[in-house]
C-alpha positions in Angstrom: 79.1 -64.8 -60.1 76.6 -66.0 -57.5 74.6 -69.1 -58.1 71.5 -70.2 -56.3 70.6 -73.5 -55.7 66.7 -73.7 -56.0 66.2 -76.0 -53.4 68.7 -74.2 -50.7 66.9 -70.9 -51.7 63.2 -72.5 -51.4 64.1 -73.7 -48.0 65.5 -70.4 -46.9 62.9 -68.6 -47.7 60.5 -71.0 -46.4 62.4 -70.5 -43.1 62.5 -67.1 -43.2 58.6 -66.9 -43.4 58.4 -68.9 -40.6 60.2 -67.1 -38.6 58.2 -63.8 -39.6 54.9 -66.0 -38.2 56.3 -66.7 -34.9 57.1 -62.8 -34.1 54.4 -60.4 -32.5 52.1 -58.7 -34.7 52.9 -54.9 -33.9 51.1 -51.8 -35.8 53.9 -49.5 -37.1 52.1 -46.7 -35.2 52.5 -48.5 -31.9 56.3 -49.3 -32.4 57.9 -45.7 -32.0 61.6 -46.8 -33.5 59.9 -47.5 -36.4 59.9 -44.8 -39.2 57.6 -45.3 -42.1 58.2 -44.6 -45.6 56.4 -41.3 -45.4 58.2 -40.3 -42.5 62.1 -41.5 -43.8 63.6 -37.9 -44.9 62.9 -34.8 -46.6 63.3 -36.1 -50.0 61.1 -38.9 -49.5 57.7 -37.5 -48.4 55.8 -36.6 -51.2 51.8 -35.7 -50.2 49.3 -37.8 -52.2 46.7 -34.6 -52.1 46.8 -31.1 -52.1 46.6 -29.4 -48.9 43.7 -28.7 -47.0 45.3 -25.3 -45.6 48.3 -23.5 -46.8 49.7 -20.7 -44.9 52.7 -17.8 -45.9 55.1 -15.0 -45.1 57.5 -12.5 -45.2 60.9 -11.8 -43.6 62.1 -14.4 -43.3 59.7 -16.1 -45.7 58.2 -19.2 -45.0 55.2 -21.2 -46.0 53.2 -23.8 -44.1 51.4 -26.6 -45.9 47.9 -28.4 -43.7 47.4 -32.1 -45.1 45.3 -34.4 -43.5 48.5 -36.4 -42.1 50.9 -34.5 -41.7 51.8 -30.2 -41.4 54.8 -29.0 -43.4 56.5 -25.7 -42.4 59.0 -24.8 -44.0 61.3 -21.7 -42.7 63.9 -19.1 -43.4 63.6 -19.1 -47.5 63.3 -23.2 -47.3 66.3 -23.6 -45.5 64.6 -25.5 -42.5 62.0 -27.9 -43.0 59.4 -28.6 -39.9 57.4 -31.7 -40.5 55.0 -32.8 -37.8 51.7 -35.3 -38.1 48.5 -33.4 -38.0 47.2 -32.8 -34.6 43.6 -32.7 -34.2 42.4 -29.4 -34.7 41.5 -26.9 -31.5 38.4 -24.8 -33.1 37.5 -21.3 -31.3 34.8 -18.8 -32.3 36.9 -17.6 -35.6 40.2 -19.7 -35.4 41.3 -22.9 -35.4 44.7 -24.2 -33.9 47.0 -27.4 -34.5 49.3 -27.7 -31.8 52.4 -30.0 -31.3 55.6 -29.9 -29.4 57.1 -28.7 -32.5 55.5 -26.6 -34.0 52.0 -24.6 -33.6 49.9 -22.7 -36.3 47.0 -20.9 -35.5 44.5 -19.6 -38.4 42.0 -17.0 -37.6 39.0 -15.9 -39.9 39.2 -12.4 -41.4 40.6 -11.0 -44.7 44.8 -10.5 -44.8 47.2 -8.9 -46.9 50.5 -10.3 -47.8 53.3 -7.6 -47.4 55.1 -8.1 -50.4 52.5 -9.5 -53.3 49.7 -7.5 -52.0 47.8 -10.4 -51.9 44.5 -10.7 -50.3 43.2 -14.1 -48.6 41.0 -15.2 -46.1 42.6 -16.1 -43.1 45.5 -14.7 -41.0 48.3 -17.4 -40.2 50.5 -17.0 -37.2 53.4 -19.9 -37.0 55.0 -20.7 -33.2 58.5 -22.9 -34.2 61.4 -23.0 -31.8 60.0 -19.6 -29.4 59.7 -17.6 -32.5 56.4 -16.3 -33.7 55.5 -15.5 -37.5 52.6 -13.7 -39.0 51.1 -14.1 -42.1 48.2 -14.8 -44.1 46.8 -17.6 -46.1 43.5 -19.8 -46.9 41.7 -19.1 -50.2 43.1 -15.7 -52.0 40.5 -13.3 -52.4 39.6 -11.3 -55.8 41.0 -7.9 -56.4 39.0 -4.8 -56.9 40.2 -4.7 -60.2 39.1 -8.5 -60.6 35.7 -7.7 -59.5 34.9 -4.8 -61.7 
């Protein structure tokens, strides 16, 4: 069993403050060996919205998810998970790009299909990860004729 002495454990952490005051204030941003909680592993990102953009498809499936923060793609069936912060956003005439080292999704205006559901939504997606390019479609899924009538 460990006992504490109030007065050694008062002056420890009185020291231990102290010390804190004397070091240089640093963003965690600036200081690149830093990971932040968000950014510690796999299981421990969790968003704290839904996505602004969210992106799939087929062989191999994937599914690529547009927060404000941060882009998660993740590949093969979920086997391989891609997480990247958000770039700001590259707007042409009917698409809009994000582009890292990592990982680049493009997202162009116009009605797509999916290949397996049938689907329809409002945007094609194409995914760049690795030298390896994936169509697919995603954005707000559109009514089907048999919806509308």
């Amino acid at each position: 069993m460990i006992r504490v002495v109030p007065g050694i454990a008062a002056t420890a952490a009185a020291l231990a403050l102290s010390a804190c005051e004397d070091a240089p204030s640093t963003s965690v941003d600036d200081s690149p060996g830093i990971v932040t909680e968000d950014e510690a592993g796999d299981g421990d990102w969790a968003p704290t919205s839904p996505p602004i953009f969210r992106g799939i498809g087929q062989e191999p499936g994937w599914i690529v998810r547009i927060y404000p923060d941060y882009i998660v793609y993740e590949a093969d069936y979920g086997e391989r998970t891609v997480r990247v912060r958000t770039p700001e956003a590259e707007a042409g005439e009917d698409t809009v790009r994000y582009v890292t080292d990592e990982l680049t999704v493009e997202i162009a205006d116009g009605e797509c299909a999916d290949v397996m559901s049938g689907a329809r939504y409002g945007a094609s997606v194409t995914v760049i990860e690795d030298g390896r390019s994936l169509s697919g479609c995603g954005g707000e899924e559109l009514a089907s004729a048999e919806e509308v009538n």
